[in-house]
C-alpha positions in Angstrom: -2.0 13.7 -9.4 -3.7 10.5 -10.8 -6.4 8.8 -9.4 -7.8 5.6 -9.5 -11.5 4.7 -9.4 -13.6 2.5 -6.9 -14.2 -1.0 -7.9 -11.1 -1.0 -10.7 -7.9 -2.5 -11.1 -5.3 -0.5 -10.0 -2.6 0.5 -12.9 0.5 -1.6 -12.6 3.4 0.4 -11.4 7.2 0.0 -10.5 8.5 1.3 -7.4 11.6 1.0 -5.7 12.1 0.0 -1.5 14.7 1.6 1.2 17.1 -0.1 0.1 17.1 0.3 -4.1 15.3 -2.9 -4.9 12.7 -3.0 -7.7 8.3 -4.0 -7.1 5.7 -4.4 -9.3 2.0 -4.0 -8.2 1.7 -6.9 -10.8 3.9 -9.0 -8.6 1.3 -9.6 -6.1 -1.4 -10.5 -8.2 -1.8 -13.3 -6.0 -2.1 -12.0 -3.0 -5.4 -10.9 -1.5 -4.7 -7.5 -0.1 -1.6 -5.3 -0.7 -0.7 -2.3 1.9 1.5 0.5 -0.1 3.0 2.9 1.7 5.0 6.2 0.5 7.0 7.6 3.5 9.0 10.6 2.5 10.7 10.9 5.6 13.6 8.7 4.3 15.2 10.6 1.5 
């Protein structure tokens, strides 16, 4: 499992939502706070 440290940047990542459509941590760089959630109920 990786791991991140305290105080850095998270690694950019892709991931894909419900419904197939592609994200990029790097996407919100210009947001203030970003909420990820990975819910494997929905497979």
């Amino acid at each position: 499992m990786a791991s991140v440290e305290v105080n850095l940047k998270a690694p950019d990542f892709v991931i894909n939502d419900y419904k197939g459509n592609e994200f990029k941590l790097s996407d919100f760089l210009s947001k203030k706070n970003v909420l990820i959630v990975f819910n494997r109920g929905f497979i």
